[in-house]
mmCIF file as gemmi writes it, N, C-alpha and C atoms, coordinates in Angstrom:
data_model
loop_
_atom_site.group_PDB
_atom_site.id
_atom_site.type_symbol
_atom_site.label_atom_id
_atom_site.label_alt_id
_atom_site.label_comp_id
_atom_site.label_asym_id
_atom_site.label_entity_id
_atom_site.label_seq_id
_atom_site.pdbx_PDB_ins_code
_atom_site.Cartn_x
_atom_site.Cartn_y
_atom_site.Cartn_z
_atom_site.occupancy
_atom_site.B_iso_or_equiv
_atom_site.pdbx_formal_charge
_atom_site.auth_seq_id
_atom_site.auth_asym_id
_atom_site.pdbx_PDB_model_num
ATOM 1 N N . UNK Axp A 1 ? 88.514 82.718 116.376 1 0 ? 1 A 1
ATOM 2 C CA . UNK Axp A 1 ? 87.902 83.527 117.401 1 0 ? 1 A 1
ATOM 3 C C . UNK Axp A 1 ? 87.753 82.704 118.667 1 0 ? 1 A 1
ATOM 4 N N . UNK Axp A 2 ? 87.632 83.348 119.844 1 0 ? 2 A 1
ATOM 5 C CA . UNK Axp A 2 ? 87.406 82.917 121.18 1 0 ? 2 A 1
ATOM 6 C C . UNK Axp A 2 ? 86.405 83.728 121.268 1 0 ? 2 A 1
ATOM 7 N N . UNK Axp A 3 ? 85.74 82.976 122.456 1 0 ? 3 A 1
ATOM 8 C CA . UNK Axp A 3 ? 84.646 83.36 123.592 1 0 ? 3 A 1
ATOM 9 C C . UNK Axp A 3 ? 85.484 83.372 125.11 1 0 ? 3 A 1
ATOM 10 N N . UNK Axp A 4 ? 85.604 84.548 125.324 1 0 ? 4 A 1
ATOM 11 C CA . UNK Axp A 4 ? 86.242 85.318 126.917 1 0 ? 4 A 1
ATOM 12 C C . UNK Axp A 4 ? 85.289 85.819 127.383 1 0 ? 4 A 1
ATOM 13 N N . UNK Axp A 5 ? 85.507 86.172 129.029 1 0 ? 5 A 1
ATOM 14 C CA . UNK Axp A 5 ? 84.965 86.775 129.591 1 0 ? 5 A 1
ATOM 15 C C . UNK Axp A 5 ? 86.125 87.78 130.312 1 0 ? 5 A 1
ATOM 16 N N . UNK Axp A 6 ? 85.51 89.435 130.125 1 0 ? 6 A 1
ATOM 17 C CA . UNK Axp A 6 ? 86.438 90.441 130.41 1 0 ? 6 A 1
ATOM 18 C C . UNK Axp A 6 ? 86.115 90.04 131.942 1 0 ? 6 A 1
ATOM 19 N N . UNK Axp A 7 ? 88.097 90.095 132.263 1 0 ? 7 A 1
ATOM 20 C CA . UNK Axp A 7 ? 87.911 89.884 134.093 1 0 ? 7 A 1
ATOM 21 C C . UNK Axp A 7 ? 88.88 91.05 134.601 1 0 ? 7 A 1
ATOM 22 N N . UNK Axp A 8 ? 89.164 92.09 133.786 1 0 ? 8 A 1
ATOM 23 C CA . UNK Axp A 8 ? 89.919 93.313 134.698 1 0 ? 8 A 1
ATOM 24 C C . UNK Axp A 8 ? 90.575 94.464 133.748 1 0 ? 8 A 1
ATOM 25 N N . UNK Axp A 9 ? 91.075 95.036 133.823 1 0 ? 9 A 1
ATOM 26 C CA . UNK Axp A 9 ? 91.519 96.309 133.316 1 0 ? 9 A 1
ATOM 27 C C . UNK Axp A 9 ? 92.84 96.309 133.463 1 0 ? 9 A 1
ATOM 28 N N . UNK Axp A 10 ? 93.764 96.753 132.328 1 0 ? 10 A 1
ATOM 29 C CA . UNK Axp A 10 ? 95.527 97.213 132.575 1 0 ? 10 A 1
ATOM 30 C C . UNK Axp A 10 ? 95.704 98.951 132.156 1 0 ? 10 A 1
ATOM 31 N N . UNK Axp A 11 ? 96.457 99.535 133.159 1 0 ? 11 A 1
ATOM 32 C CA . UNK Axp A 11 ? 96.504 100.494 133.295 1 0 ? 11 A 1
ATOM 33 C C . UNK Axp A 11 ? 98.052 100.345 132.787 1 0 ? 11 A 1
ATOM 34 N N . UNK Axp A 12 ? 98.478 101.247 132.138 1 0 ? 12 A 1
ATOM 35 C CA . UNK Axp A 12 ? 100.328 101.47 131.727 1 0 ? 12 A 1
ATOM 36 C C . UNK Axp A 12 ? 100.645 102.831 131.339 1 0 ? 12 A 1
ATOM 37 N N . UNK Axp A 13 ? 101.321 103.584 132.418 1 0 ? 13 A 1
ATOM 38 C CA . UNK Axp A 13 ? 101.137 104.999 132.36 1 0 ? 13 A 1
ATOM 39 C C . UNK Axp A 13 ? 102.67 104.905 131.274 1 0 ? 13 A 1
ATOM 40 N N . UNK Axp A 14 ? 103.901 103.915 130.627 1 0 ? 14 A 1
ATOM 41 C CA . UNK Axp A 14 ? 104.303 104.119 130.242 1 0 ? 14 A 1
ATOM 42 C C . UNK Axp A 14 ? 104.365 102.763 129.34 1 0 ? 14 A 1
ATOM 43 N N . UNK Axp A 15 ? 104.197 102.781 128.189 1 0 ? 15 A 1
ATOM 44 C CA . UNK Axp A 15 ? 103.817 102.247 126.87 1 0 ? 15 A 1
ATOM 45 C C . UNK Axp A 15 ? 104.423 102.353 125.851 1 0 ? 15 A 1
ATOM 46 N N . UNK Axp A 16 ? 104.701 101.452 124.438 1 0 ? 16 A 1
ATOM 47 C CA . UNK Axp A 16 ? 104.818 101.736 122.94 1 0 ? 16 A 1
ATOM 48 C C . UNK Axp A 16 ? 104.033 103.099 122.799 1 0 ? 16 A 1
ATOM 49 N N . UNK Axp A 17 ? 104.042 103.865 121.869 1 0 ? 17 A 1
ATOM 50 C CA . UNK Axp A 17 ? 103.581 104.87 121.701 1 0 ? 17 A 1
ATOM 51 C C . UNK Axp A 17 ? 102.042 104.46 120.596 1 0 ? 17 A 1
ATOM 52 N N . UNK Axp A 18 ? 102.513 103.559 120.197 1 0 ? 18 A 1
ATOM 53 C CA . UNK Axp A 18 ? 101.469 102.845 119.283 1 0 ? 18 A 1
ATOM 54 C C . UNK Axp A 18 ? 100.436 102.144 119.859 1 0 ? 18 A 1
ATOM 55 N N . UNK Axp A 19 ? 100.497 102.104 120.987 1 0 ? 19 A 1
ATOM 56 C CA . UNK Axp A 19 ? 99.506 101.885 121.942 1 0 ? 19 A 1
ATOM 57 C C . UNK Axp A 19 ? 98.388 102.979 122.884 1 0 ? 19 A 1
ATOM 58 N N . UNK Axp A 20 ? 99.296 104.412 122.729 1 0 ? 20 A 1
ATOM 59 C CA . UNK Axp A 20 ? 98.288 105.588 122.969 1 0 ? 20 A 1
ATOM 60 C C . UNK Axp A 20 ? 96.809 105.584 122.617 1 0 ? 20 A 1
ATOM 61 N N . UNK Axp A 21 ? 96.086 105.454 123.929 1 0 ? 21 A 1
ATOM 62 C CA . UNK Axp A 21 ? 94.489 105.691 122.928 1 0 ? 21 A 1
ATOM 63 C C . UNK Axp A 21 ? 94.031 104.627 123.021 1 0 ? 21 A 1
ATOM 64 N N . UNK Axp A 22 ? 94.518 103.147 123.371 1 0 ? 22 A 1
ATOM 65 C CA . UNK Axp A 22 ? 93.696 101.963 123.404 1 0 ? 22 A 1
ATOM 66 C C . UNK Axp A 22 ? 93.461 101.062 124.876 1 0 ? 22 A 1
ATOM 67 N N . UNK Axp A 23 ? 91.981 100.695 125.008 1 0 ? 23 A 1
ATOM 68 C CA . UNK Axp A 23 ? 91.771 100.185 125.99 1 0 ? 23 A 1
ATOM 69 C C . UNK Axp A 23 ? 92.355 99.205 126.245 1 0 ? 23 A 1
ATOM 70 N N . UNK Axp A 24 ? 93.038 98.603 127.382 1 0 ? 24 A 1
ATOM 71 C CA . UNK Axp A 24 ? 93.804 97.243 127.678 1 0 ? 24 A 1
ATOM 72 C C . UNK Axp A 24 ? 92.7 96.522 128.369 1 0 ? 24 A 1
ATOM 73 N N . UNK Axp A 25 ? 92.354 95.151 128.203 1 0 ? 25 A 1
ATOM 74 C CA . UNK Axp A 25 ? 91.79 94.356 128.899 1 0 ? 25 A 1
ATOM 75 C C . UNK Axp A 25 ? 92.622 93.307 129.461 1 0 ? 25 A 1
ATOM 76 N N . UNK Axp A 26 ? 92.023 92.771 130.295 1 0 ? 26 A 1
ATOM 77 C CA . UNK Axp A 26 ? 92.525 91.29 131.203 1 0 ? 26 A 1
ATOM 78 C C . UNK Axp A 26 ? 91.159 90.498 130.453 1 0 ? 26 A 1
ATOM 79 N N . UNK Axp A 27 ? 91.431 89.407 129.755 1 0 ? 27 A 1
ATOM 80 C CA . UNK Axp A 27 ? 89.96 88.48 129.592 1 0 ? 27 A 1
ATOM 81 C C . UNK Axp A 27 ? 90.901 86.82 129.96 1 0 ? 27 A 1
ATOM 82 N N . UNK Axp A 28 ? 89.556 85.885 130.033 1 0 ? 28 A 1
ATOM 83 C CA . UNK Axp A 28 ? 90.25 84.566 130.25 1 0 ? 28 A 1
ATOM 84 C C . UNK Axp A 28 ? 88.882 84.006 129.637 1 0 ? 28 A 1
ATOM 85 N N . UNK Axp A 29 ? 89.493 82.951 128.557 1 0 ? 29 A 1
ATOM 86 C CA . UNK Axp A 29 ? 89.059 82.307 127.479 1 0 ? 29 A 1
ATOM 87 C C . UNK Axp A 29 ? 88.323 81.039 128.571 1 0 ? 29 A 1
ATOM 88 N N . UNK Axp A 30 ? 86.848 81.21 127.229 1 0 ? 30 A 1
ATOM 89 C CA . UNK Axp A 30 ? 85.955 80.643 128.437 1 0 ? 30 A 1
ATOM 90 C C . UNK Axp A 30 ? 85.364 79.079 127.002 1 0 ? 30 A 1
ATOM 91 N N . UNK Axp A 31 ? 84.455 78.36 127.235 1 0 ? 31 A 1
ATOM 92 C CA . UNK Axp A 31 ? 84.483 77.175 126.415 1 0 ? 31 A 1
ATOM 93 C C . UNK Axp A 31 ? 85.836 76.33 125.995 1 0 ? 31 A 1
ATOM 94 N N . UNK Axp A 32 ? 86.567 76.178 126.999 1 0 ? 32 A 1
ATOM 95 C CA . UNK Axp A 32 ? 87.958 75.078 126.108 1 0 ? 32 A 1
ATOM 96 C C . UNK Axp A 32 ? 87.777 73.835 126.415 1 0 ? 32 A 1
ATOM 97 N N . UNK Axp A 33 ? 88.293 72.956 126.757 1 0 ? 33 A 1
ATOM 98 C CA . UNK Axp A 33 ? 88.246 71.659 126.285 1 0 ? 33 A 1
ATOM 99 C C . UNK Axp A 33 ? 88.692 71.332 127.873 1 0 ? 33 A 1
ATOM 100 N N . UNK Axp A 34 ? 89.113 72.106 128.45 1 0 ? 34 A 1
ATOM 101 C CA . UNK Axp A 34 ? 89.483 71.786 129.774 1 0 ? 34 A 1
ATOM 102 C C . UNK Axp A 34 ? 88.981 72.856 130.638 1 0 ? 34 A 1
ATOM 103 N N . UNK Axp A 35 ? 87.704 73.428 130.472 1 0 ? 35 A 1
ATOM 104 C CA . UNK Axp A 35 ? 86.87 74.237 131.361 1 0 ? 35 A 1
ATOM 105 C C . UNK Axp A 35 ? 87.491 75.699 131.042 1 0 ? 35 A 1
ATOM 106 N N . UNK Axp A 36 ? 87.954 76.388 131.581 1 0 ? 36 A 1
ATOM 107 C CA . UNK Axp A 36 ? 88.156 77.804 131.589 1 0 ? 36 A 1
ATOM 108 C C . UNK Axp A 36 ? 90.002 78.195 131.286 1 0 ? 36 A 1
ATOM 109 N N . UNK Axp A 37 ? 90.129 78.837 130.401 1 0 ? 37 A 1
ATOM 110 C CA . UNK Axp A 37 ? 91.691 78.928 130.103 1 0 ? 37 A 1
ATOM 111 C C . UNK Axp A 37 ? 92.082 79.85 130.662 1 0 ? 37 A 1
ATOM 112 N N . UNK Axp A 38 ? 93.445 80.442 130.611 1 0 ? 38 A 1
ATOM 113 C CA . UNK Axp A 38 ? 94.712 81.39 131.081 1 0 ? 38 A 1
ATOM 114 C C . UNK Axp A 38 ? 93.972 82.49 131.067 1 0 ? 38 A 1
ATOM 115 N N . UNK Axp A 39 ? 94.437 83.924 131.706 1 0 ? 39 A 1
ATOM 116 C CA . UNK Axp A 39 ? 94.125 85.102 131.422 1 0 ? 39 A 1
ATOM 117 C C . UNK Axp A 39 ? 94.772 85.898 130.744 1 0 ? 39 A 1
ATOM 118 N N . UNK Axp A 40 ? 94.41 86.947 129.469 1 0 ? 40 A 1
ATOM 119 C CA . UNK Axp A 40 ? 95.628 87.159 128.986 1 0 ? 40 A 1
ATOM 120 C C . UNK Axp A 40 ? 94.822 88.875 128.297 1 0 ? 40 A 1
ATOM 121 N N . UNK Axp A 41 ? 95.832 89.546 127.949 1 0 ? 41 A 1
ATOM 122 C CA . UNK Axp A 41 ? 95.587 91.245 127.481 1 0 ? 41 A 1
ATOM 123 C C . UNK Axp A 41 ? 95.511 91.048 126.181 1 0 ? 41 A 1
ATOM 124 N N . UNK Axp A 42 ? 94.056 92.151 126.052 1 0 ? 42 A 1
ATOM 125 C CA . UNK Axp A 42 ? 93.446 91.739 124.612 1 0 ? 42 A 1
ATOM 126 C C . UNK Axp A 42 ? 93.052 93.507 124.496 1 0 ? 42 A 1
ATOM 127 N N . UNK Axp A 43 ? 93.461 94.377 123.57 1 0 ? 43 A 1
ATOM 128 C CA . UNK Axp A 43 ? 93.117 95.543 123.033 1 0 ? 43 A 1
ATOM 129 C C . UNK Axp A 43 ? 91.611 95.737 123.004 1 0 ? 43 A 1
ATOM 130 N N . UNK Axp A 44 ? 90.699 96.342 123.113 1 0 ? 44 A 1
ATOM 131 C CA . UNK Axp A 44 ? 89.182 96.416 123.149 1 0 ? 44 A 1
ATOM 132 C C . UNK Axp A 44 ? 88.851 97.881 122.124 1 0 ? 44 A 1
ATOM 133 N N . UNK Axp A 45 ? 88.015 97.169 121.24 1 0 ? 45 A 1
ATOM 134 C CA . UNK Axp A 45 ? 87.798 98.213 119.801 1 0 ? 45 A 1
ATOM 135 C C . UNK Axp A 45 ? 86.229 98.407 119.714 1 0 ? 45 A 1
ATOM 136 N N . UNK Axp A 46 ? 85.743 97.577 120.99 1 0 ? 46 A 1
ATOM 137 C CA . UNK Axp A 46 ? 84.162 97.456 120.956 1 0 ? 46 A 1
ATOM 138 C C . UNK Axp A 46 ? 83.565 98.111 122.289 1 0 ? 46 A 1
ATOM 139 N N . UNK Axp A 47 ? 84.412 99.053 123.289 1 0 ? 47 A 1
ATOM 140 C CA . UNK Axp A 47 ? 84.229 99.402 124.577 1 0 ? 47 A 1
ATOM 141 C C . UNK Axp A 47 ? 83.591 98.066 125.902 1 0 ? 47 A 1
ATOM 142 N N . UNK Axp A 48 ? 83.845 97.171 125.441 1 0 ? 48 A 1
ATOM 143 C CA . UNK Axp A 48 ? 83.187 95.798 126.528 1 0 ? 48 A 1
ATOM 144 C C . UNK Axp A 48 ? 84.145 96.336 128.37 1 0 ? 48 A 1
ATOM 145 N N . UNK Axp A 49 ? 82.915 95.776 129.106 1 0 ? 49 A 1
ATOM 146 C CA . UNK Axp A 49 ? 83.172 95.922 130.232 1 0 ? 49 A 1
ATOM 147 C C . UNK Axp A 49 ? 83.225 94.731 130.901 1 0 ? 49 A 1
ATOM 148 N N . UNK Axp A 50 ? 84.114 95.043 132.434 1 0 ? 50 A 1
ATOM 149 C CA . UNK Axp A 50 ? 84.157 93.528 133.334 1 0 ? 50 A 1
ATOM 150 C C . UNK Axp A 50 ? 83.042 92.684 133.144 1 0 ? 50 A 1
ATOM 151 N N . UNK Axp A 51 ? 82.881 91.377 133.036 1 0 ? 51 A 1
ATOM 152 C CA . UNK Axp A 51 ? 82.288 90.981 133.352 1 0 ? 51 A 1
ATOM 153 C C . UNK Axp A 51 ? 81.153 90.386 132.247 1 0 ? 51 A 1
ATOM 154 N N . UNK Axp A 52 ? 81.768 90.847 131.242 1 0 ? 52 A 1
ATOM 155 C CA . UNK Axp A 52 ? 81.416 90.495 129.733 1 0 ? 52 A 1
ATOM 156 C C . UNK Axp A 52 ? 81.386 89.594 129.495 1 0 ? 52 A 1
ATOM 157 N N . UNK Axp A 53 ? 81.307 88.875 128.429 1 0 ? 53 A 1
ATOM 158 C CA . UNK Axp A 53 ? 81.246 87.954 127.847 1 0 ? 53 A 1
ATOM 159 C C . UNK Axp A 53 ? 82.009 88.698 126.213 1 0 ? 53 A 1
ATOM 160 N N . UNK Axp A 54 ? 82.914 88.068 125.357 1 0 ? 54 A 1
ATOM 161 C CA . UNK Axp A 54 ? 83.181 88.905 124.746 1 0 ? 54 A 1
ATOM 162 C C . UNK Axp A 54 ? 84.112 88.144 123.571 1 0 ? 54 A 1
ATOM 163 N N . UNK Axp A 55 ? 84.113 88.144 121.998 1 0 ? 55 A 1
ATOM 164 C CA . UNK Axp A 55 ? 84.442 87.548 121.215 1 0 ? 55 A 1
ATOM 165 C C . UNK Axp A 55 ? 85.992 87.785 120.851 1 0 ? 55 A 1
ATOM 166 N N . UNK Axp A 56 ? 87.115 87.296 120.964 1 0 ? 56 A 1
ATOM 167 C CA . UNK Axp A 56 ? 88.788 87.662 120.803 1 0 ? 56 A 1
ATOM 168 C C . UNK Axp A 56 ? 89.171 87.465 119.468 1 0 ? 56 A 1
ATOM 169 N N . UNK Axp A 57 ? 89.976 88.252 118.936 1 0 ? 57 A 1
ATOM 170 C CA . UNK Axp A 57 ? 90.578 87.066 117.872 1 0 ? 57 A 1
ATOM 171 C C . UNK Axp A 57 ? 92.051 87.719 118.368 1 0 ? 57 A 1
ATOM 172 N N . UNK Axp A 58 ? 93.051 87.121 117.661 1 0 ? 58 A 1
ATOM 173 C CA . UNK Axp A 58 ? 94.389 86.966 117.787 1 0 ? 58 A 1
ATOM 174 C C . UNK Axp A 58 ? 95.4 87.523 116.44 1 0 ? 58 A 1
ATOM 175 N N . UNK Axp A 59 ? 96.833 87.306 116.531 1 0 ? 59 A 1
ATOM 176 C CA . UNK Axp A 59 ? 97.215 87.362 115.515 1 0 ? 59 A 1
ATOM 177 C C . UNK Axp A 59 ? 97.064 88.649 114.659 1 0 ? 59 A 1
ATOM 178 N N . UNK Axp A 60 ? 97.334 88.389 113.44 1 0 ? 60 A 1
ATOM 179 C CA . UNK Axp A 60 ? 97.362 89.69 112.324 1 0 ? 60 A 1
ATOM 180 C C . UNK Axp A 60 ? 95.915 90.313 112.153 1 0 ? 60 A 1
ATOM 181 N N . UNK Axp A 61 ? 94.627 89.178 112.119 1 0 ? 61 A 1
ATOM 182 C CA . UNK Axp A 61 ? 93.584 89.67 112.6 1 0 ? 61 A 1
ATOM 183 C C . UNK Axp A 61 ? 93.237 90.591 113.706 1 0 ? 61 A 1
ATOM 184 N N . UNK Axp A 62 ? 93.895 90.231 114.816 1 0 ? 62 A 1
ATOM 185 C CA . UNK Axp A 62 ? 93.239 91.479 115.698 1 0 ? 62 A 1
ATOM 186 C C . UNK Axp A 62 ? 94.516 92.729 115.238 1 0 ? 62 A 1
ATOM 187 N N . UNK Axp A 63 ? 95.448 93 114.49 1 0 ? 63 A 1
ATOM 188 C CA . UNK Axp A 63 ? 95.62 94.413 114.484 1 0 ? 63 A 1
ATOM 189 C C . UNK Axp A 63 ? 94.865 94.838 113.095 1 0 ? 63 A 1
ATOM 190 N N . UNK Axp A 64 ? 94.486 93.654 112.333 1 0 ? 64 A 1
ATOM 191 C CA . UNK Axp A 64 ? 93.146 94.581 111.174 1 0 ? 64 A 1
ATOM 192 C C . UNK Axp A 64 ? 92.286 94.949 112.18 1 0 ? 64 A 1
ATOM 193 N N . UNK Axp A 65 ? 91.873 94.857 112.898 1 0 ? 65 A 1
ATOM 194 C CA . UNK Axp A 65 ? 90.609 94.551 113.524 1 0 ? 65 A 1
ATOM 195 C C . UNK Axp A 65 ? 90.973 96.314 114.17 1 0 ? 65 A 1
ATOM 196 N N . UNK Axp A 66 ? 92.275 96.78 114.834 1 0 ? 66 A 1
ATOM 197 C CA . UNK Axp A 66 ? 92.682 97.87 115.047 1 0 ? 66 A 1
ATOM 198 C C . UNK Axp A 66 ? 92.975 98.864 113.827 1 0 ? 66 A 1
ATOM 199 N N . UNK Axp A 67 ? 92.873 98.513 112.74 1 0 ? 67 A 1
ATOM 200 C CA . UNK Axp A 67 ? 93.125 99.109 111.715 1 0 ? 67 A 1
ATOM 201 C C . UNK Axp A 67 ? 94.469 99.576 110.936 1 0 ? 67 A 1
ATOM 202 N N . UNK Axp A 68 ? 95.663 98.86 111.618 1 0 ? 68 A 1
ATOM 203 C CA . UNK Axp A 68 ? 96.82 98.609 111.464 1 0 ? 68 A 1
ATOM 204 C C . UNK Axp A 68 ? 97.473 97.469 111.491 1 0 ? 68 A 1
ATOM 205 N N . UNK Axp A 69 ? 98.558 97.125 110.436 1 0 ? 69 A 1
ATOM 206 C CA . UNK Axp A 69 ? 99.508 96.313 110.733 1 0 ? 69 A 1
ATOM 207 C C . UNK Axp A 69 ? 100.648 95.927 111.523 1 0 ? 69 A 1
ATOM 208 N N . UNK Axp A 70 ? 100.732 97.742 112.075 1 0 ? 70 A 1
ATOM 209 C CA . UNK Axp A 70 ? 101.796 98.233 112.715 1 0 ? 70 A 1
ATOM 210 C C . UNK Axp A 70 ? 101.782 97.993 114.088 1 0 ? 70 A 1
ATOM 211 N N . UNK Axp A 71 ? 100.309 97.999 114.639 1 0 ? 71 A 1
ATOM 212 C CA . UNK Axp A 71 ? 99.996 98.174 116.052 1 0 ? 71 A 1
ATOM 213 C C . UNK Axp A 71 ? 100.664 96.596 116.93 1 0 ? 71 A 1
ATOM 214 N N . UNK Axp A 72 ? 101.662 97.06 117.789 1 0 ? 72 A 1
ATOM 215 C CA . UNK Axp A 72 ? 102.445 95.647 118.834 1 0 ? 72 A 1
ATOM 216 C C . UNK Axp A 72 ? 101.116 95.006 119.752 1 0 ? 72 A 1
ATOM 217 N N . UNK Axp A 73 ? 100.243 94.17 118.717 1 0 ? 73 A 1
ATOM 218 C CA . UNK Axp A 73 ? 98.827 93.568 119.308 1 0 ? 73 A 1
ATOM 219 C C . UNK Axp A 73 ? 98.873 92.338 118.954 1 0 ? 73 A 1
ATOM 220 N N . UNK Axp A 74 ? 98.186 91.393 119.764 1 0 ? 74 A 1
ATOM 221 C CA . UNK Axp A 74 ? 98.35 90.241 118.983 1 0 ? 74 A 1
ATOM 222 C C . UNK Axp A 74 ? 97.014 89.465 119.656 1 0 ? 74 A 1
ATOM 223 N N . UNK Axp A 75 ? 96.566 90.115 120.464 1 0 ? 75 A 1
ATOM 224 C CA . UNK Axp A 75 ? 94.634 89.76 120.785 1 0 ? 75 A 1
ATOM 225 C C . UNK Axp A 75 ? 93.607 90.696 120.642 1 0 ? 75 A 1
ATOM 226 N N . UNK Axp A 76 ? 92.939 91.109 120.055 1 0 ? 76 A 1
ATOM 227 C CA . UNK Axp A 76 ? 91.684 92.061 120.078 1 0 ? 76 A 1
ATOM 228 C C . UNK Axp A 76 ? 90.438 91.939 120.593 1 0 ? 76 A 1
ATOM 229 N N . UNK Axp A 77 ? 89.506 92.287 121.314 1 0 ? 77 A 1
ATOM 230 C CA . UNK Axp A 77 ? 88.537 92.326 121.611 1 0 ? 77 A 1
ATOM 231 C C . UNK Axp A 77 ? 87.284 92.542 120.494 1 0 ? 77 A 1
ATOM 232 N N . UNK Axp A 78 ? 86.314 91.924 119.876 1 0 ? 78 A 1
ATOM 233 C CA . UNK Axp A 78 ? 86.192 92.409 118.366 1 0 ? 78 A 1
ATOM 234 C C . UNK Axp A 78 ? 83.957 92.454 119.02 1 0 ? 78 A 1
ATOM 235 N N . UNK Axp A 79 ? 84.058 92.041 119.322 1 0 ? 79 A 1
ATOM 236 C CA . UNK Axp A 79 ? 81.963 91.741 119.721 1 0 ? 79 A 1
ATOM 237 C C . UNK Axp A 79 ? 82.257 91.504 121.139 1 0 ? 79 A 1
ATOM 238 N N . UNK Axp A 80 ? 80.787 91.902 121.822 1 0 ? 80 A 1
ATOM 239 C CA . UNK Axp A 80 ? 80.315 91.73 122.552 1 0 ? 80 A 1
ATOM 240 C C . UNK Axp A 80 ? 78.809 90.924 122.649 1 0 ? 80 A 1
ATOM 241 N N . UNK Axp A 81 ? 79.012 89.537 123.402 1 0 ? 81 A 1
ATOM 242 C CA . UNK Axp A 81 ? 78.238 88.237 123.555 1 0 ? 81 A 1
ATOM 243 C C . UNK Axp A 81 ? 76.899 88.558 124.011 1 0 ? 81 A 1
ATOM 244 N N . UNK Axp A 82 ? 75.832 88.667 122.968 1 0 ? 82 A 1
ATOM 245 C CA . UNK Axp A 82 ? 74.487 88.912 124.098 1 0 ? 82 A 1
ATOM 246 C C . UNK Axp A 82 ? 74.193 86.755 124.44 1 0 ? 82 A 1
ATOM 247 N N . UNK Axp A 83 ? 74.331 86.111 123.783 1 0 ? 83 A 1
ATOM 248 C CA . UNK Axp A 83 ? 73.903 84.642 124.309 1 0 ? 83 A 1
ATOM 249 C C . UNK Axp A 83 ? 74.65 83.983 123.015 1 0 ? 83 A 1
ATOM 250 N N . UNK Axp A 84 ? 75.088 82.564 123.844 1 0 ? 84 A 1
ATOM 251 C CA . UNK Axp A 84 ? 75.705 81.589 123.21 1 0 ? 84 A 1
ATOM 252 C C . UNK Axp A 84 ? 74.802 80.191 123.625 1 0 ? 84 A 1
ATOM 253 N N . UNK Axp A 85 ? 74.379 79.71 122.092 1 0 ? 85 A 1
ATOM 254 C CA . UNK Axp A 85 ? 73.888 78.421 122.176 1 0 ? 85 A 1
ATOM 255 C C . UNK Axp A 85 ? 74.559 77.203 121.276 1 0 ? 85 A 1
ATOM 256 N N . UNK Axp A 86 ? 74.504 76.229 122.363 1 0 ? 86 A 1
ATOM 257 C CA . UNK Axp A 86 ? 75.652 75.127 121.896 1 0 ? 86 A 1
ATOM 258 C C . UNK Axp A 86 ? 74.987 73.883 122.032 1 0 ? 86 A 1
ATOM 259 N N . UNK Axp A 87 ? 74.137 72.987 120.8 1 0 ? 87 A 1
ATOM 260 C CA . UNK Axp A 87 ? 73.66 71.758 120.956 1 0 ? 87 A 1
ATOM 261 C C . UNK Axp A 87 ? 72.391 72.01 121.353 1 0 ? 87 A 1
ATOM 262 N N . UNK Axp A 88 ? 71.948 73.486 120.527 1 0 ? 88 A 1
ATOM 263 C CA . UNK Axp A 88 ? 70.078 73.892 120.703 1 0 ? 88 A 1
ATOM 264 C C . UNK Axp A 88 ? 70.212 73.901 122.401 1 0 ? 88 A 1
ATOM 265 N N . UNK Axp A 89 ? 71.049 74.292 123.136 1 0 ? 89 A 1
ATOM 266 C CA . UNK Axp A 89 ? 71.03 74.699 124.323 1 0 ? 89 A 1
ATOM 267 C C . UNK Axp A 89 ? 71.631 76.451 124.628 1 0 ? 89 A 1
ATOM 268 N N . UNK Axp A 90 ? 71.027 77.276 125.78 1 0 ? 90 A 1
ATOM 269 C CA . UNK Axp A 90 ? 71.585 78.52 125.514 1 0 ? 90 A 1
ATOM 270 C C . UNK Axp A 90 ? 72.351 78.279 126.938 1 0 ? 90 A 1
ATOM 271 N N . UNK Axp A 91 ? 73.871 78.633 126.664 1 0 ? 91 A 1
ATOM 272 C CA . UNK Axp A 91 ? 74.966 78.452 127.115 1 0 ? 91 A 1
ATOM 273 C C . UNK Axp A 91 ? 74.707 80.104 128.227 1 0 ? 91 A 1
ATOM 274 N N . UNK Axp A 92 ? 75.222 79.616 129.814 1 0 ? 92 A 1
ATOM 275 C CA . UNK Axp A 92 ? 74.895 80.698 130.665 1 0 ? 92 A 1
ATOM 276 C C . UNK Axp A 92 ? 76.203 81.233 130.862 1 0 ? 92 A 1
């Protein structure tokens, strides 16, 4: 799992068909080892909005997470972050 923060919305009026029906996000992976990572499209199964804070997973996990094997996904949006504490500190 990752910790992202949702930073925008993808709109695709023409799509896989297996994609009908699902929210597209823009998030960029936040805690890495070199401050703030890439931005990248993650399916959202939890309705999270800009500006979130918001838990990813990847892989075969995020299309369980969609409820298919089938679905062309390979990041999911799975929780939404009320606070992260790291070293008995609460992470802002």
């Amino acid at each position: 799992m990752m910790i992202c923060q949702v930073v925008g919305h993808v709109w695709a009026t023409k799509k896989e068909s297996a994609l009908e029906g699902l929210k597209l996000m823009v998030v960029r992976e936040q805690l890495t080892s070199q401050g703030s990572g890439g931005a990248f499209v993650a399916a959202d199964v939890v309705g999270a909005g800009i500006g979130e804070r918001v838990l990813v997973v990847s892989g075969s996990t995020a299309r369980q997470a969609l409820g298919s094997n089938t679905v062309p996904v390979d990041c999911a949006i799975v929780g939404i972050i009320d606070t992260v504490e790291v070293d008995r500190e609460v992470a802002q």
